[in-house]
Each structure stands twice: as structure tokens, then as C-alpha cells.
C-alpha positions, -999 to +999 in steps of 0.1 A: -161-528+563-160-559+547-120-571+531-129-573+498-151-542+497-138-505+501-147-483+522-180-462+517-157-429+519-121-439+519-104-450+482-098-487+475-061-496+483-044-490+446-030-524+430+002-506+427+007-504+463+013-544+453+041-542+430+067-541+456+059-572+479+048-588+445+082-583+433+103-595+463+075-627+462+083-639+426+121-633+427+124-664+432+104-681+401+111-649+378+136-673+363+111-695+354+094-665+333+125-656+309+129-664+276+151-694+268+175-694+239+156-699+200+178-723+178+150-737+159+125-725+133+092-708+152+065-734+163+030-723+149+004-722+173-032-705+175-042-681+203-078-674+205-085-640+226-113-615+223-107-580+212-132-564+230-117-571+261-095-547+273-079-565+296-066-588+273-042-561+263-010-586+273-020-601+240-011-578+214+019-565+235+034-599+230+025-591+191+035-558+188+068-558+211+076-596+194+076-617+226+064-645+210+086-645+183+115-643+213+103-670+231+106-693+196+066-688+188+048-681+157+012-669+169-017-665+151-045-648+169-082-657+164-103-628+177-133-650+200-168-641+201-180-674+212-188-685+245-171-699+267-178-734+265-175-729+227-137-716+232-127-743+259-145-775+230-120-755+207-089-760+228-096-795+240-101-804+204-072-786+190-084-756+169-067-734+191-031-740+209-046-718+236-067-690+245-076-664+274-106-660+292-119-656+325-121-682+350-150-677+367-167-686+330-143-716+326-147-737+359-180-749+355-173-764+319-142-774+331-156-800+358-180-816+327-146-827+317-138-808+284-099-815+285-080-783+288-057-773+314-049-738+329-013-731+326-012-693+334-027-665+341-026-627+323-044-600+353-061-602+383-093-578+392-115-566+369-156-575+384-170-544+404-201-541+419-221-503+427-248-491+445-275-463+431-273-432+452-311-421+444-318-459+460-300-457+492-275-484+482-241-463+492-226-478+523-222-516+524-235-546+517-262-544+541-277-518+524-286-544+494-309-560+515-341-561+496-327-544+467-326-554+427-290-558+411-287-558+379-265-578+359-261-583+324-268-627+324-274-647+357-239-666+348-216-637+343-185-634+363-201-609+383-226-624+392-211-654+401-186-641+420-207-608+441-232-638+445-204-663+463-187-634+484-226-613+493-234-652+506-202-645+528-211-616+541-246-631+551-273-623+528-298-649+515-283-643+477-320-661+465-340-642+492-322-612+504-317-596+468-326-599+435-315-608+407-325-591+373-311-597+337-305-566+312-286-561+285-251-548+295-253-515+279-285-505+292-286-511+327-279-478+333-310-473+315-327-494+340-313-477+366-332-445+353-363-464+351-359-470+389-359-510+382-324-520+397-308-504+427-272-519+422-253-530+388-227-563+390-207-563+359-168-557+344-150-529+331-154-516+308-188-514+306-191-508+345-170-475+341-183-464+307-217-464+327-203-446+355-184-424+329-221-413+310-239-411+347-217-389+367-224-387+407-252-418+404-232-451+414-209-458+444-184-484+445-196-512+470-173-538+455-140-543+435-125-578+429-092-559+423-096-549+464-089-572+490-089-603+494-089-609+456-062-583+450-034-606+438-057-635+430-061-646+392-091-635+370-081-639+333-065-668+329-046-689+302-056-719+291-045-750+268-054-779+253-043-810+273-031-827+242-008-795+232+007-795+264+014-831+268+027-834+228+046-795+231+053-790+266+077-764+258+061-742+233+029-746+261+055-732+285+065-704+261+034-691+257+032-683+293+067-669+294+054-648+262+025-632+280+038-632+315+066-605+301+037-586+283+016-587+317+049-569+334+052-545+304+013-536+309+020-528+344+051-507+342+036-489+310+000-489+311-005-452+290+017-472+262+000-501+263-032-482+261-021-468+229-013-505+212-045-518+222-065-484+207-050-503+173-070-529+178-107-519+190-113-486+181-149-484+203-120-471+235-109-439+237-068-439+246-076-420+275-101-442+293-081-476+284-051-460+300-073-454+338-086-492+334-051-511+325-038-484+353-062-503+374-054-541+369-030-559+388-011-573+353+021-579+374+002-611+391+006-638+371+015-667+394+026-704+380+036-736+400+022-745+430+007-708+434-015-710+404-028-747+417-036-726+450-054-701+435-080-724+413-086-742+443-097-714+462-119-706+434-134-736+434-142-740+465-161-707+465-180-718+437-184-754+454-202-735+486-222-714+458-236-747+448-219-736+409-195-771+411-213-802+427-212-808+461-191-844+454-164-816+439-130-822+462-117-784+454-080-796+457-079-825+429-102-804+405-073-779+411-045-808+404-065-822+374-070-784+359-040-772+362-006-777+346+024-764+354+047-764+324+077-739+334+093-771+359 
């Protein structure tokens, strides 16, 4: 079986199994993460974050539990439903400080030169990818051969990303499968109609389909798995002009929600519970399985975070997603920041 796939019978490696190494890893730049000393009034900033997005749940930890406020910030939080183009024109033009989203959306705008820079990161894992029983698609990925996936755009982060790593496992991703749009909360609909044999997409609309279909999907792929396990997949980002006029408040920000990420981790039911404020479309229950699931004690900075956008782009630079002339290593440089040296 494939690394970044689980096994057709056996249970995907839990991100908790992580922690440890994690731990023992960042020791040495956990410095970098506390909170300095306030002695001045709060800086005001903007956050823009989506509330519909449960992963995003670092956000109003650093609210409720006043991380911000320790870390010499006065947030206020604009609740996104743009795209993500639309967010990213907002932080390079300075009507938001900063905002989350995910990166596979942000690295194609990002190399059209909108001028934000990723300074930090909030969860990894959180794109999975199932086969249909009734169709056969229960083993691997060779069993997608031929096969419909459905997917809820053709540029969503699942897509995107099962598209780059199926191609690296050797199916024709134009030839060997296909493609085919609905929207999100139906395509278990579809898959009733017998007219995709695979769904691509996120929690939590991935398990709330699995939750209503009980015994019709198995997992074929989990970006929280393998070799995307402690990899970056919500990320932070700022405007460049922020974080060269307000370096350090930039840098507070990420201190804020890198101590919420570690509170998520080591109290997920909590957390679960906070969030529930917030969106009530989630039952406690079911928010408290999916933060369980999410590997919020990754959140590297420095040189680490530079590594990790690289290797994103260079996956997307093979997928033909960034151009060809794209050196993955300076886009890296140029879209990242690190503002905790």
C-alpha cells in the first residue's frame, strides 16, 4: 500500500502517535512560540477566518482563552465567505492584518503576485478521499482505474491534491479517471444515482456523508496519513506590508494561534465545545472526532515552514497547477516570511 494511503483493512496510523517525536522536534524553537512580555496598549489588527470551517477552531480558542490579548493583540475577526483570491487581494491590500485558509487554494494566486506572505501555519490534514463499496472501489488506488470521482469544484484542495499524489502513484489523472463536479452536499446523492464511484473532498462534509451513509464508503486516502502527516494544510497568512511595517505584532499573531493549535490538540472535546458557540450546523459530538483527528500540534515556522511550501509547490509544479518556469525553492523564499527570528 501506497505511504500516504492506509491500508484497505488495517486503521490509518493516528496523528497522536505524532505528538511525542513532534514534541522532542520543536523543543528547540518552542521558545520562539511564547508569549513575550505586553507593556504597551494592544495593537489592533483584523483576522479574517471562516466559521464554517471546523478546523479553524485555533481561532476562537485564541478569543475565548485571551491569547491574543496575551500576546499584546487586539483582534477583530471577520467571518470569510469569499474566495480565496478574494481573501489573499484583501490581505495584500490591507483590509485584513491576516487570515487563514488553506494552502492548496492560496498557491496558485500567490505565484500571480498578489503580495502576501505565509508566516504560519494552524493544522495539518484534513483532504480524504473514498471509494464506493457497491462500485468496487475498496482496495487501492488501482481500483480507480476507469472510475468517476466526484468532487465538489475541479480546483478544490481535494482535488488538487488526490490529483498530484493519484499522478504519483501512476494513473493518467486526465485519462485514467474522471473527473465530475457536484455540489458538496449531494454527492452522496450522486453516489446513489450510481454516477460517481469515489468522492474527493474535506471534513466535514466528507464524514457527515459517511455519517448519513453508513457501510457505503471506504477510506482510500487521508492527507492526515503518511507522508503528509506532519505537513501544513491550513495555513496563516499576512499582508507583506503588515509584516514589513509591524513585524512584531505579525509575529504575535503566530505565537497567538500556535498556543491555541497546542491547546486544540491536548483538549480537543473542550475545544469542540467553544467552537459549537460559534456555528451551530455541528453537533459537539461529531466536532470533538474531527479536531480529535487533526494534527493541530504541527505548526512549524523558520526554515521548516520555507520547506514545507516548497514541497508543495513543487507537487503542484509537476501537476502543471504553477508554471513550468516556477523554481519551487524561491517561490518558497519569496512566499514565506519568518517573523519569530
Amino acid at each position: 500500500m501506497d505511504e500516504f494511503l492506509p491500508t484497505a483493512h488495517g486503521t490509518p496510523w493516528n496523528r497522536r502517535h505524532f505528538l511525542g517525536a513532534a514534541a522532542a522536534a520543536g523543543a528547540a524553537g518552542a521558545a520562539g512560540l511564547l508569549p513575550l512580555a505586553v507593556h504597551s496598549q494592544p495593537r489592533k489588527i483584523t483576522l479574517a477566518w471562516s466559521q464554517a470551517s471546523f478546523c479553524q477552531v485555533p481561532v476562537p480558542i485564541a478569543l475565548e482563552r485571551g491569547l491574543f490579548e496575551k500576546n499584546g493583540l487586539q483582534v477583530e475577526v471577520l467571518n470569510w465567505g469569499g474566495s480565496a483570491d478574494q481573501l489573499l487581494e484583501a490581505l495584500a491590500t490591507g483590509k485584513a492584518e491576516v487570515g487563514v485558509g488553506l494552502i492548496h487554494r492560496w498557491v496558485k494566486p500567490l505565484e500571480a503576485g498578489l503580495d502576501v506572505k505565509i508566516v504560519g501555519s494552524v493544522h495539518g490534514g484534513c483532504l480524504r478521499l473514498v471509494g464506493v463499496n457497491a462500485a468496487g472501489v475498496t482496495r487501492d488506488v488501482k481500483s480507480l482505474k476507469g472510475k468517476v470521482i466526484g468532487v465538489a469544484d475541479l480546483n478544490s484542495p481535494a482535488k488538487q491534491f488526490y490529483g498530484i499524489h493519484l499522478a504519483k502513484l501512476g494513473l493518467d489523472i486526465d485519462k485514467d479517471v474522471e473527473w465530475r463536479v457536484y455540489p458538496a452536499d449531494l454527492l452522496d446523492v450522486a453516489v446513489k444515482k450510481g454516477e460517481v464511484h469515489a468522492i474527493a473532498d474535506g471534513d466535514p462534509n466528507l464524514y457527515l456523508i459517511e455519517k448519513r451513509n453508513p457501510g457505503v464508503f471506504t477510506e482510500l486516502g487521508n492527507s492526515a496519513t503518511g507522508e503528509y502527516a506532519e505537513k501544513i494544510c491550513c495555513v496563516l497568512g499576512a499582508g507583506a506590508k503588515f509584516v514589513r511595517d509591524d513585524r512584531k505584532s505579525a509575529a504575535a499573531v503566530v505565537r497567538a494561534l500556535a498556543q491555541a493549535s497546542d491547546y486544540v490538540a491536548e483538549n480537543p472535546n473542550e475545544s469542540a465545545k467553544i467552537f459549537a458557540k460559534y456555528t451551530p450546523k455541528f453537533e459537539v459530538p461529531d466536532l470533538q472526532r474531527l479536531i480529535a483527528e487533526l494534527t493541530y500540534k504541527h505548526h512549524p515556522h523558520n526554515s521548516r515552514l520555507q520547506d514545507e511550501v516548497r514541497e508543495f509547490a513543487a507537487d503542484f509544479r509537476s501537476a502543471g497547477i504553477l508554471k513550468k518556469s516556477t523554481d519551487p525553492a524561491r517561490f518558497a523564499r519569496h512566499i514565506t516570511q519568518d517573523v519569530l527570528s
